[in-house]
C-alpha positions in Angstrom: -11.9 14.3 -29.3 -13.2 13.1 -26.1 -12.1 14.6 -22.8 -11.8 12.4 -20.2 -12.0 13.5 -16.2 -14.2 10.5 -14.7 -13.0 6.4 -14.9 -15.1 3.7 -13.4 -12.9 0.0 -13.2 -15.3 -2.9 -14.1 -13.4 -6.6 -13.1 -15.1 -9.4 -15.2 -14.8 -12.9 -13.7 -16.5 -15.1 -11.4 -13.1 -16.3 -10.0 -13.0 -13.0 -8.3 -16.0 -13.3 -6.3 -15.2 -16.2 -4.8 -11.9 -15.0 -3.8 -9.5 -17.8 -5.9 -8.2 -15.0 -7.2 -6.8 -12.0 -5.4 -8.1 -8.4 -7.8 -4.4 -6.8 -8.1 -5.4 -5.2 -11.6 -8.1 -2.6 -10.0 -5.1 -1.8 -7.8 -3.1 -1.5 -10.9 -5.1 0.7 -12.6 -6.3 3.2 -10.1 -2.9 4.0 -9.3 -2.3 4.7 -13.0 -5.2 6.2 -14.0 -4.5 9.1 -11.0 -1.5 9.6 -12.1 -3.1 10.9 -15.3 -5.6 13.2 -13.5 -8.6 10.7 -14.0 -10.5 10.5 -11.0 -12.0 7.2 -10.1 -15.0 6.8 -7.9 -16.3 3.9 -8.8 -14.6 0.0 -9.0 -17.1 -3.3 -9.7 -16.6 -6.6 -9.5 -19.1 -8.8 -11.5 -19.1 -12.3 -12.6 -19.8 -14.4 -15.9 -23.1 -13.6 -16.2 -24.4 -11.8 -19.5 -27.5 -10.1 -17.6 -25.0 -8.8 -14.4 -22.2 -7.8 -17.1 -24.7 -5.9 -19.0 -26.5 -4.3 -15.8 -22.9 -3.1 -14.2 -21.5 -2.2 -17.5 -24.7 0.5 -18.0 -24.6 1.5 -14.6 -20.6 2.3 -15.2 -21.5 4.4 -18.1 -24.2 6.5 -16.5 -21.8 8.2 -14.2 -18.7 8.1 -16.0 -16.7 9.2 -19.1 -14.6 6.1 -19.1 -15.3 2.2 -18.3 -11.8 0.0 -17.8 -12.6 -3.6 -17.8 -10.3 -6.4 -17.1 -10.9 -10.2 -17.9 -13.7 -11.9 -20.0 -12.2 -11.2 -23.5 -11.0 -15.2 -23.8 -12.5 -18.2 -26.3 -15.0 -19.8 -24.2 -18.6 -19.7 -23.9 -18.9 -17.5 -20.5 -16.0 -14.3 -21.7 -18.7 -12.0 -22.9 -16.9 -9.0 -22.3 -16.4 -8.0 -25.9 -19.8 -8.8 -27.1 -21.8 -6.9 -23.9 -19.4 -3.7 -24.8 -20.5 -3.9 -28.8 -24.4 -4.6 -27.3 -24.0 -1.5 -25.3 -22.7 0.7 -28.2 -24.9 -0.8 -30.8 -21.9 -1.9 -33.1 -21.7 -5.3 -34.5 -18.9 -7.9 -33.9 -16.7 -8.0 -36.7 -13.7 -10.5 -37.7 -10.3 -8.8 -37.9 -8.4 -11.2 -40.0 -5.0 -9.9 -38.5 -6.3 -10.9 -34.7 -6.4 -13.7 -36.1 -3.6 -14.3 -37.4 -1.8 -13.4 -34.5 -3.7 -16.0 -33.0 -3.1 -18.6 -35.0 0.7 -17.7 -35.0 0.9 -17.6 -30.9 -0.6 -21.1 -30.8 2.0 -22.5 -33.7 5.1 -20.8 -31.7 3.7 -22.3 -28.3 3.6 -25.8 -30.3 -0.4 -26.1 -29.0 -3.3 -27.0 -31.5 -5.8 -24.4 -31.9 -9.4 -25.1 -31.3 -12.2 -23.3 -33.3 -13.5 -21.4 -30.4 -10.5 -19.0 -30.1 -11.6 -17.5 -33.1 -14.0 -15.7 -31.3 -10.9 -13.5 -29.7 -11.0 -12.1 -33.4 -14.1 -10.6 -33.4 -14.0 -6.8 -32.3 -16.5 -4.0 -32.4 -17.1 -2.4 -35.7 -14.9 0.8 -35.3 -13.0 0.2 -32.0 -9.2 0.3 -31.4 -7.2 -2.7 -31.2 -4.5 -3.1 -28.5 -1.8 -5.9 -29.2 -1.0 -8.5 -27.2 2.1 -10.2 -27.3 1.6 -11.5 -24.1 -1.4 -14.2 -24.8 -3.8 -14.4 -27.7 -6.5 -11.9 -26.8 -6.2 -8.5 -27.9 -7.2 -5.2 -26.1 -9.8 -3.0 -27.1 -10.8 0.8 -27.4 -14.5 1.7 -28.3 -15.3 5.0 -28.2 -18.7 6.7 -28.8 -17.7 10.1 -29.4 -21.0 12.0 -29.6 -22.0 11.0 -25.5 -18.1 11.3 -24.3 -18.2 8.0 -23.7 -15.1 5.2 -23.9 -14.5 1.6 -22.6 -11.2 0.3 -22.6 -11.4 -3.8 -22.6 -8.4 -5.3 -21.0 -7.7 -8.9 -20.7 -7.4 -10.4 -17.2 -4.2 -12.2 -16.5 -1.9 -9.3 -14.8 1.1 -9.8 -17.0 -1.5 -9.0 -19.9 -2.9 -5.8 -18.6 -0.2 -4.5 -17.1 2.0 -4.0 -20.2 -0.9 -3.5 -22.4 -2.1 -0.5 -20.1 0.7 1.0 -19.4 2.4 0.9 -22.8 -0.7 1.5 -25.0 -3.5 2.5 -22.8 -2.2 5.1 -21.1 -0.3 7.5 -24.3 -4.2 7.2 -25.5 -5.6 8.3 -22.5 -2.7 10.8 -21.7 -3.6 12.8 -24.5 -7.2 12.8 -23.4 -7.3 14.6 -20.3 -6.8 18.3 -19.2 -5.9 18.1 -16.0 -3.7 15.8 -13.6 -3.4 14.9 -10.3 -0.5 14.8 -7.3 -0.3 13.1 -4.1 1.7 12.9 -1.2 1.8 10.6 1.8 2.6 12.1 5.3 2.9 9.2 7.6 1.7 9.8 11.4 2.7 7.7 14.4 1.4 7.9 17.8 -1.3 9.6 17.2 -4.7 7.7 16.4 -7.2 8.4 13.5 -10.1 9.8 15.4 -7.4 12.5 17.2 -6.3 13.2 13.6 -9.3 13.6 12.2 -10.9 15.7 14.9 -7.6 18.3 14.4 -7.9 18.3 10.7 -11.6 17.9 10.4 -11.8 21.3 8.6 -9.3 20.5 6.2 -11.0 17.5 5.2 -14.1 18.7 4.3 -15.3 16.7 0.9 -15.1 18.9 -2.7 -11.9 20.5 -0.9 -8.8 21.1 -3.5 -6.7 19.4 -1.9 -8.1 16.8 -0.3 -7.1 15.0 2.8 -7.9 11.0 3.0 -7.0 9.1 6.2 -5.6 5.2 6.3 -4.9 3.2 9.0 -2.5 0.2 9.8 -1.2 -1.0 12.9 -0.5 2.0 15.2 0.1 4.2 12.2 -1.9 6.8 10.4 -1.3 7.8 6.8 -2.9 11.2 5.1 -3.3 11.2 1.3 -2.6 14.7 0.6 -3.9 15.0 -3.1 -4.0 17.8 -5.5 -6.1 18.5 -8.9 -4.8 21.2 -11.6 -3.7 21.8 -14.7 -0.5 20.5 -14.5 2.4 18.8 -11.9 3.7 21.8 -10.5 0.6 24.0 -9.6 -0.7 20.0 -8.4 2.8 19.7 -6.2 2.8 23.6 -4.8 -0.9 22.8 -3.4 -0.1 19.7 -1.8 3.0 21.2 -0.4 1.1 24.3 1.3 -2.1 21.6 2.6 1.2 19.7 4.2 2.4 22.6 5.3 -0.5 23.6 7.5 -0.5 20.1 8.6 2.4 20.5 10.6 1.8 23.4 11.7 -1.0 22.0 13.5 -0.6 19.3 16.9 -0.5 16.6 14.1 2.6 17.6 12.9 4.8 16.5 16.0 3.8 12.9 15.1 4.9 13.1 11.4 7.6 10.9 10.9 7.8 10.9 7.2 5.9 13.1 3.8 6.3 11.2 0.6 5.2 11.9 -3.0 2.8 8.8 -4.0 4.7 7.9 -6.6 8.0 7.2 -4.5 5.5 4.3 -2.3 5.1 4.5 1.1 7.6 5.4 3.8 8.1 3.0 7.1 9.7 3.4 10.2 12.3 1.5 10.2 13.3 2.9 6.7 13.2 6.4 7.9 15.0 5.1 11.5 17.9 3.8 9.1 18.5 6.5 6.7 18.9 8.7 9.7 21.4 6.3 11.3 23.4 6.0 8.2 23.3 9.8 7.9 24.4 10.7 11.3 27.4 7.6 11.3 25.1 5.8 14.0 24.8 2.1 15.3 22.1 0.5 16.9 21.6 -3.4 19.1 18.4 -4.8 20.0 17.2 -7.0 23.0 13.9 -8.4 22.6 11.7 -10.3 24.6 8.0 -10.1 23.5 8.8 -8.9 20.2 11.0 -11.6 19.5 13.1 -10.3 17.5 10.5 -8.1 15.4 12.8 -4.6 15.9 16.1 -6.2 14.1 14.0 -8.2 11.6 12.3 -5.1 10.3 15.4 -2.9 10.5 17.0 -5.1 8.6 14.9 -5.6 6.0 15.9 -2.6 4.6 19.1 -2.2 2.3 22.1 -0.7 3.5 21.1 -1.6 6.9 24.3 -3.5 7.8 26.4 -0.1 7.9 23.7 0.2 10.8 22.4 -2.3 13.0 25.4 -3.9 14.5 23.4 -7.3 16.2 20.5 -8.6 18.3 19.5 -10.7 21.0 16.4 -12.4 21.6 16.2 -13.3 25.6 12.6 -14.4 26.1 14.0 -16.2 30.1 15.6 -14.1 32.8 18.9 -16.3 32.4 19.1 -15.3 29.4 18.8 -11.4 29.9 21.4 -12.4 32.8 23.8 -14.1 30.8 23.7 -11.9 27.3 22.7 -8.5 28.6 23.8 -8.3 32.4 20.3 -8.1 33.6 21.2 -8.0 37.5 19.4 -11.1 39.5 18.7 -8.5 42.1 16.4 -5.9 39.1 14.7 -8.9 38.3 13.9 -10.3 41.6 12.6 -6.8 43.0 11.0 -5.9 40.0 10.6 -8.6 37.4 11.6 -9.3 34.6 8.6 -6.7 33.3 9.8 -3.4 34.5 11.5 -0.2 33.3 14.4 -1.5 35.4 14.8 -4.3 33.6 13.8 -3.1 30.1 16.6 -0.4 31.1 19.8 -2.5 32.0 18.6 -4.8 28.4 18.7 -1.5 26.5 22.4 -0.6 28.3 23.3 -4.8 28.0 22.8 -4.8 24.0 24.6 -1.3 23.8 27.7 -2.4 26.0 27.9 -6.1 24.7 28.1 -4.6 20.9 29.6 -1.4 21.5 26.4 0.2 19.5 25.6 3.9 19.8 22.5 3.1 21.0 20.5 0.1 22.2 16.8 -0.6 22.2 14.9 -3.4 24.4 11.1 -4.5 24.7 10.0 -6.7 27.4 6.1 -7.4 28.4 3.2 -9.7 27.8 2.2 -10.2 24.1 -1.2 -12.3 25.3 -3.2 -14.2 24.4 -2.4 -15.8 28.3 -0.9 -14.6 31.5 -0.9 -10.8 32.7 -2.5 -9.6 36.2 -4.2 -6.8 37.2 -1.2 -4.8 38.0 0.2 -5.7 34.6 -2.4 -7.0 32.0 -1.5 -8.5 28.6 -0.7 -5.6 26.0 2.0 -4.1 28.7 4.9 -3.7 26.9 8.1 -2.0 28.3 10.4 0.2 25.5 13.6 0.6 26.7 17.0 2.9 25.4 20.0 3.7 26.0 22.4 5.8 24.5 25.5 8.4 25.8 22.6 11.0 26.4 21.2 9.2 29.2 18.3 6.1 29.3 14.5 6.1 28.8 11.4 3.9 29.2 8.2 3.7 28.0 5.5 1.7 28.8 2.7 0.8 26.5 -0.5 -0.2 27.9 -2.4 -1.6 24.6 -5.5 -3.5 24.6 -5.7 -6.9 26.2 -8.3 -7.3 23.2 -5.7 -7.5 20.4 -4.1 -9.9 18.9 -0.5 -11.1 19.9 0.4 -10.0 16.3 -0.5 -6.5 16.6 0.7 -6.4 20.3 3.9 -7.3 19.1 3.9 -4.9 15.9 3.0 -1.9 17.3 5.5 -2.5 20.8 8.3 -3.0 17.7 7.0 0.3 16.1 7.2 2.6 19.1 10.4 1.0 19.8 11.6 2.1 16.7 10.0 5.9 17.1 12.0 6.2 20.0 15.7 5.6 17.9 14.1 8.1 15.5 13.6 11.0 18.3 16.6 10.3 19.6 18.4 10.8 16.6 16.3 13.8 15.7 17.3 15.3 19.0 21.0 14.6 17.8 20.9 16.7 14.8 
């Protein structure tokens, strides 16, 4: 029996390429595929072309025990998947009449007339595996060459044909063909940049290390990809555990907001800001101005946050911030309406006007126009209030970036200042 330790994913389809369709099934299948221990190191993209097919299918071979491919296994004259595979192998195409008559049987239920060219979805390598397909008319296939270690799994393309198909029959077939597996967890980072990260754990990260430590970036965040290899979960889990551990025990781990398996997704923020509100019997209000409402809308978007987040108010003009928040005419006419004074009496304004535990305010310049020297676009003011007293931050970020990112990463730190003060609660 084959033992499997290296994949390569090979998507088949011109489509691709040219971007009409977005590749979700490499996504699909790496995330799988690691779950089983099966590193992959390698994914393709080629289109309908039998010389290209052929070329990227040998090179997938020559550095790995397994080839996945997705897509080119329909009727028409340019799916060559199947026959490229049997080319590769040296098998010949055979006709399997039950393929085909689950063929002819999907095409009578669907009330459509079948044309002679979908026979060709019957024809599968002499010796290889056949995955059904209930979902659409071409079948999955396993061909194996057991004397060079060598498999390819042929999946079909549409996603609500692989998915089942490799999940439900793929991977029982794989799982019983590897001898090791792999675990990962997530420790999400904020307010501290990659390069800082990096140049902490740079010793940790050294490549052919078990575990290994892979850095992501979004907007303002970092994420690590803690991820172990051994012979089974719980050796996997207890290495991953101890790399964290070091982790934050280093400068990094004052920034750590959140450590998640990879199984359980990724954590957020605002997900982490609401569970500890819920835990603790909090409340918060909100009183944007360059975020525009960005803090509320993403605590809210997560469940159970009503028991939380008592309201909002979105005062982009100074009579508003007057009129809602009790912004005094004399704060902003001394100081502006971007300020820590002012960002300070909208953080008390949304606290007093809801009665919420604590309140949370952003006021600056989001760009792409206005700002001075004294106060350039990308100044943000991050404001709260709470019984323990009031804070402000301010945020100088880069004039350069967009007003999107301006505004995501002022909501962010807006939201990692809730979290520290509840920390600091418990």
């Amino acid at each position: 029996m084959t033992i499997i330790r290296e994949a390569e994913i090979l998507c088949v389809g011109t489509e691709l390429l040219l971007g009409d369709i977005i590749n979700t099934n490499a996504a699909h299948l790496a995330r799988r595929l690691a779950e089983l221990g099966i590193g992959v190191h390698h994914q393709s993209v080629v289109g309908d072309h039998p010389g290209r097919l052929r070329e990227a299918l040998s090179l997938a071979l020559s550095r790995a025990d397994l080839v996945i491919t997705s897509g080119g296994l329909g009727p028409t004259y340019d799916d060559l998947t199947r026959e490229t595979v049997a080319e590769a192998f040296g098998l010949p195409l055979e006709k399997d009449e039950a393929i085909l008559a689950h063929i002819r049987d999907h095409f009578a239920r669907t009330g459509r007339v079948m044309t002679p060219n979908n026979e060709r979805q019957a024809m599968v390598p002499r010796g290889a595996t056949v995955l059904d397909n209930p979902q659409g008319t071409a079948p999955g296939l396993i061909v194996t060459d057991e004397a060079n270690n060598k498999t390819v799994i042929l999946l079909p393309g549409p996603p609500r044909e692989l998915i089942p198909m490799f999940d439900e029959l793929a991977m029982p077939y794989l799982k019983a063909r590897t001898d090791r597996v792999l675990f990962s967890l997530n420790v999400h980072i904020f307010g501290m940049g990659e390069s800082t990260v990096e140049t902490i754990l740079r010793d940790q990260m050294i490549e052919g290390k078990n575990p290994t430590i892979a850095p992501y970036c979004t907007a303002g965040e970092v994420r690590l990809r803690v991820t172990a290899q051994a012979e089974d979960e719980k050796t996997a889990r207890d290495m991953c555990r101890q790399t964290v551990g070091h982790i934050m025990e280093s400068e990094v781990g004052a920034y750590v907001y959140a450590v998640v398996p990879s199984t359980e997704g990724e954590a957020t923020l605002e997900g982490v800001v609401i569970h500890e509100l819920c835990r603790l019997g909090k409340t918060v209000a909100c009183a944007e101005s360059c975020t525009g409402g960005l803090i509320a809308k993403r605590l809210t978007d997560i469940p159970g946050s009503s028991a939380a987040v008592l309201g909002g108010f979105v005062t982009y003009t100074n009579e508003m911030k007057m009129r809602h928040l009790g912004v005094s005419p004399e704060t902003l006419e001394q100081y502006t309406e971007l300020s820590e004074q002012t960002a300070t009496e909208m953080a008390r304004g949304a606290r007093v006007a809801t009665g919420a535990d604590i309140g949370i305010s952003t006021t600056g310049l989001a760009g792409p126009g206005g700002g001075s020297e004294d106060c350039p676009v990308g100044t943000v003011f991050v404001g709260i209030s709470s019984s323990q007293g009031e804070q402000v931050k301010r945020l100088s970020l880069s004039p350069n970036r967009k007003r999107d990112y301006i505004r995501t990463v002022a909501a962010s730190h807006a939201l990692e200042m809730i979290r520290r003060l509840l920390l600091s609660e418990t």
